[in-house]
C-alpha positions as CSV (number, residue, x, y, z in Angstrom):
1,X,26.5,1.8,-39.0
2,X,26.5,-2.0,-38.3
3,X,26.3,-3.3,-35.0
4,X,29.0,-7.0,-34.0
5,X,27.9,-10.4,-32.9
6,X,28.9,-9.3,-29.2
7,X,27.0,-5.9,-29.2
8,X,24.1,-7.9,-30.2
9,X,24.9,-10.4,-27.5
10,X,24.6,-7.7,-25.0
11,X,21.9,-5.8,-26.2
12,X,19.9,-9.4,-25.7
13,X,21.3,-9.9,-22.5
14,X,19.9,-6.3,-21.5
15,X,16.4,-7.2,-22.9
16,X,16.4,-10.7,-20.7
17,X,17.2,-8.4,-18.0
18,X,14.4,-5.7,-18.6
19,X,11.5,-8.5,-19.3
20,X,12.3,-10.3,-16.2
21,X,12.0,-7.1,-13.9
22,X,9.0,-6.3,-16.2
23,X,7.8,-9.9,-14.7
24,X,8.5,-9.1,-11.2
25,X,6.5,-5.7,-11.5
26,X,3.3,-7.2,-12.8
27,X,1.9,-8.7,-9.8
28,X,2.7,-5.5,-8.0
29,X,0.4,-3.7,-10.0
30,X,-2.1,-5.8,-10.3
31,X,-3.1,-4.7,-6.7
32,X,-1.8,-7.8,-4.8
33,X,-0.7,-7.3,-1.3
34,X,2.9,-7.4,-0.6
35,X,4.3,-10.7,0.6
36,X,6.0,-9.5,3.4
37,X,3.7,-7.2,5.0
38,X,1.2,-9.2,7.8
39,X,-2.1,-10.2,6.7
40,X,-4.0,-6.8,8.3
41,X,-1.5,-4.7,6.3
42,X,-2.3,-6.7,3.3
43,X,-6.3,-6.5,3.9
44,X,-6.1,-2.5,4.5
45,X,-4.4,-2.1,1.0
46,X,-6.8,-4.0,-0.9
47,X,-10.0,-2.0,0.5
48,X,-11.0,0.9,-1.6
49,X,-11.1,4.4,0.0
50,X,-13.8,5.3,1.9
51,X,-15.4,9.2,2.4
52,X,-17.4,9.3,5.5
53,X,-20.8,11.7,5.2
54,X,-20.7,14.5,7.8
55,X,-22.5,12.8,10.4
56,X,-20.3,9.6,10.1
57,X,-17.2,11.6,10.7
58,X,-18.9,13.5,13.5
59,X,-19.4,9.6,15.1
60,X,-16.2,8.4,14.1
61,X,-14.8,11.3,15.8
62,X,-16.0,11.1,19.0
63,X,-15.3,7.2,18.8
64,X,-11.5,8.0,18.6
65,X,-12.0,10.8,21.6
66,X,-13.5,8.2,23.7
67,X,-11.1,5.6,22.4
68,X,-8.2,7.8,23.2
69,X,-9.5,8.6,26.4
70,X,-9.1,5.2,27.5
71,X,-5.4,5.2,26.7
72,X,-6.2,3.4,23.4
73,X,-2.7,3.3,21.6
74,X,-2.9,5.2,17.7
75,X,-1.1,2.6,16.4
76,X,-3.8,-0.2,17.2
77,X,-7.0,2.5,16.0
78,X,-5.2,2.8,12.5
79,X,-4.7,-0.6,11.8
80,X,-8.1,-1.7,13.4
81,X,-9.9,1.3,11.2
82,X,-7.8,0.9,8.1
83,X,-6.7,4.5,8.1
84,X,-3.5,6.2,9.0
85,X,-2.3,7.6,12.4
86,X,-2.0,10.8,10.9
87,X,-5.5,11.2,9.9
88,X,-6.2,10.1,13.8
89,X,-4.4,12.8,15.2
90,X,-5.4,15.6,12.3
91,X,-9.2,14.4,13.6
């Protein structure tokens, strides 16, 4: 089976294609933040995940009572604790 000039021409043009998106990817995964995200979004995702010993989480619950007691919004503990709002209201 032999393969023309203008399958070969396409064949490169899908390669070019692939490497750039390959290109684009890279940074991604190297674990840089997003450019479009704001800078607290982008200084949450590069912390490492944190487990909080038993009486930690006891503190850090009651924190978030007393915080949400004061009419607190969720939104501003989760970005202000790096965690999500779910985990807030699972707490």
């Amino acid at each position: 089976m032999t393969i023309t000039t203008s399958e070969i021409a396409y064949l490169r043009k899908i390669i070019v294609t692939a490497e750039k998106l390959i290109a684009k990817a890279e940074p991604a995964r190297r674990g840089r933040p997003p450019k479009s995200g704001s800078q607290q979004q982008a200084k949450i995702a590069t912390f490492k995940r944190i487990r909080r010993s038993g009486k930690e989480l006891q503190a850090f619950r009651k924190m978030l009572v007393t915080e949400r007691k004061k009419g607190t919004p969720v939104a501003r503990l989760s970005q202000q604790h790096g965690i999500s709002p779910a985990y807030i209201y699972q707490l």
